[in-house]
C-alpha positions as CSV (number, residue, x, y, z in Angstrom):
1,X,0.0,0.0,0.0
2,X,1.3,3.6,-1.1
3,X,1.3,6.2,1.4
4,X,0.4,10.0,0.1
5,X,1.9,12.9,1.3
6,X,0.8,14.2,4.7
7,X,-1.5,17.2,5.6
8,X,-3.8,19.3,3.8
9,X,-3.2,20.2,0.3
10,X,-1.6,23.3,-0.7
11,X,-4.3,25.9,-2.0
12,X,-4.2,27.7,-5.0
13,X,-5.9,30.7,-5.7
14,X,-6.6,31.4,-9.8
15,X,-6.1,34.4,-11.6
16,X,-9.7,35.1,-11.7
17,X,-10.0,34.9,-7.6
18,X,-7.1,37.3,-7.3
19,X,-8.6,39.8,-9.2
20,X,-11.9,39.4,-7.7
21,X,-9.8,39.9,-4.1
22,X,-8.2,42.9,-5.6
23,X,-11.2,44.4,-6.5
24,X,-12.9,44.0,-3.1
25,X,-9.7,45.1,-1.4
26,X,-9.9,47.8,-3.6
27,X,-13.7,48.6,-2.2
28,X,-13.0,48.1,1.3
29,X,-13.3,45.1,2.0
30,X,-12.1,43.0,4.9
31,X,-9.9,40.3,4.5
32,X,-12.1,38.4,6.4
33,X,-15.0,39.0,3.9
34,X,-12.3,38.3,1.0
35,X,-11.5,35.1,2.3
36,X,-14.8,34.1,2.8
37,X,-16.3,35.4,-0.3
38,X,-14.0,34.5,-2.9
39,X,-11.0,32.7,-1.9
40,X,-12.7,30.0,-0.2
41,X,-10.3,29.7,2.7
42,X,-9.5,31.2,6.3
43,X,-7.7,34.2,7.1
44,X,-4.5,33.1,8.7
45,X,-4.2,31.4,5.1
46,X,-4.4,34.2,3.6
47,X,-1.8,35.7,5.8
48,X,0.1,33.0,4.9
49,X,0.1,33.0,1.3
50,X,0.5,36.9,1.4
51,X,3.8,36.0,3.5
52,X,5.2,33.6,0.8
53,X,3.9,35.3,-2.5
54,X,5.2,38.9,-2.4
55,X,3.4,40.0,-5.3
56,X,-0.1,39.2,-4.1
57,X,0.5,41.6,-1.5
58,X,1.4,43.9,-3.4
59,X,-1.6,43.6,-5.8
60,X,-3.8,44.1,-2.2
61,X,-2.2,46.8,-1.3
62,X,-2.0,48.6,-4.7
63,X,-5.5,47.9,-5.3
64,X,-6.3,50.0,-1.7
65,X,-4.2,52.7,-2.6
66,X,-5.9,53.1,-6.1
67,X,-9.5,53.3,-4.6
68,X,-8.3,55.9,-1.8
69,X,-6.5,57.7,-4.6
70,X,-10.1,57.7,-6.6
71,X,-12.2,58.7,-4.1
72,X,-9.8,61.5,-2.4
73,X,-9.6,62.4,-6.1
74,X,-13.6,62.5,-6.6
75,X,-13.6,64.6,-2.7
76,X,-11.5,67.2,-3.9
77,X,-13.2,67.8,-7.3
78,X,-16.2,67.9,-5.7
79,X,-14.7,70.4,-2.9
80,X,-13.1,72.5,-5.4
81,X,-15.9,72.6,-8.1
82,X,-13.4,70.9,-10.9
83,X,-17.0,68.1,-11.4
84,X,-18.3,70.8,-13.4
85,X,-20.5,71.7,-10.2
86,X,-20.7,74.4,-7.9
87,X,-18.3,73.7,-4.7
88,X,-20.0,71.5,-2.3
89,X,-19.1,73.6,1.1
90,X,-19.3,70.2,3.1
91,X,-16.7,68.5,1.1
92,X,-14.7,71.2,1.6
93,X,-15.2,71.0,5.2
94,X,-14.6,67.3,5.3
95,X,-11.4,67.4,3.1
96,X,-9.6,69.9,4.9
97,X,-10.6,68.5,8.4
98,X,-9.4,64.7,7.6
99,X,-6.8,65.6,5.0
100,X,-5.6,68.7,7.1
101,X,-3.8,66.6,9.6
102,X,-1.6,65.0,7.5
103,X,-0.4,68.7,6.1
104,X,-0.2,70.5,9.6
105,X,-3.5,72.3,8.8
106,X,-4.5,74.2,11.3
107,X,-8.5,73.2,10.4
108,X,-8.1,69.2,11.0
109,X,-10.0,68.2,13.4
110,X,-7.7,66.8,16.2
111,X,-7.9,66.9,19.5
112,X,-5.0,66.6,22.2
113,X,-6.2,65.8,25.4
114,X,-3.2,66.3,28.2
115,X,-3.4,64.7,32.1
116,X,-2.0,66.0,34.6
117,X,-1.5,63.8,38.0
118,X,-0.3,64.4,41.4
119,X,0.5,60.8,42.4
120,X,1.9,61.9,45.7
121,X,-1.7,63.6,46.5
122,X,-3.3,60.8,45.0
123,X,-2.2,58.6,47.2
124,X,-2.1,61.0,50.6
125,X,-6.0,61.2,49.4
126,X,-6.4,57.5,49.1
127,X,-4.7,56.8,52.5
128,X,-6.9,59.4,54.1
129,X,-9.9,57.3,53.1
130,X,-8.4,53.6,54.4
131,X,-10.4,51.9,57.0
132,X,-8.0,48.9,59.2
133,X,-11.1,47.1,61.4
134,X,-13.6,49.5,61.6
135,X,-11.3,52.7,62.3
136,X,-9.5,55.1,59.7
137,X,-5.7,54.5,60.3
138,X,-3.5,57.6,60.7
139,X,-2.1,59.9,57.6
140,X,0.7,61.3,59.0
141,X,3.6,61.0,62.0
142,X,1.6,63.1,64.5
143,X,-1.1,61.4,64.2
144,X,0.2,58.1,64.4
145,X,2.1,59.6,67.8
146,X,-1.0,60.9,69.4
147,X,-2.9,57.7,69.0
148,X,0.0,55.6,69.9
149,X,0.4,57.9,73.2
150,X,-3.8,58.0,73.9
151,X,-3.7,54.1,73.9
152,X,-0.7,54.1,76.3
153,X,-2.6,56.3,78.9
């Protein structure tokens, strides 16, 4: 009796499935969905076969780039008037504040939230409010003195 190779075997994907994963990369799509869709397989093979075939990541990735490219294309026409339209005022607006950021401009729409703590206070605060069986324990020396000399009375 002849014994076959071991495992699974190795999956292909055709030309036709490549583009059709190209195209819906292209559109937004996850790879998840891509995988399930058209390539018939799971993700961490995809990951996989991305890993050993340089190209098809590269087709992915090119096809992303092409449909942001389109569509920031589209946004600024649109934003600018070039469509053959009269500027749309909200493209504008939405250009400048997700595209601003990128440029230093100072209408993106960012915002820097900055924390300051105290962790000394903090924690002065939080012994302040511990409880040891029943009774708040002392903050401070003194404290801790006078107790330690009412107890000895």
């Amino acid at each position: 009796m002849e014994k076959g190779k071991r495992g699974r075997k190795r999956i292909k994907f055709t030309d036709e499935q490549v583009q059709e994963a190209c195209r819906l990369a292209g559109l937004g799509f996850s790879e998840e969905a891509i995988c399930k869709t058209v390539l018939g397989c799971s993700v961490s093979t995809l990951q996989r076969y991305k890993k050993k075939n340089e190209n098809f990541e590269q087709y992915i990735r090119d096809a992303k780039i092409k449909s942001i490219a389109t569509v920031s294309s589209a946004l600024f026409d649109s934003a600018t008037g070039r469509n053959g339209k009269e500027p749309s005022v909200s493209a504008q607006i939405f250009f400048l504040k997700n595209k601003g950021k990128q440029a230093g401009n100072p209408f993106s729409d960012v915002q820097q939230v900055e924390h300051n703590l105290d962790l000394k206070s903090i924690l002065t605060n939080a012994k302040d409010r511990l409880i040891i069986d029943g009774q708040a324990t002392p903050t401070n020396e003194q404290e801790f003195k006078q107790i330690a000399t009412d107890t000895n009375e």
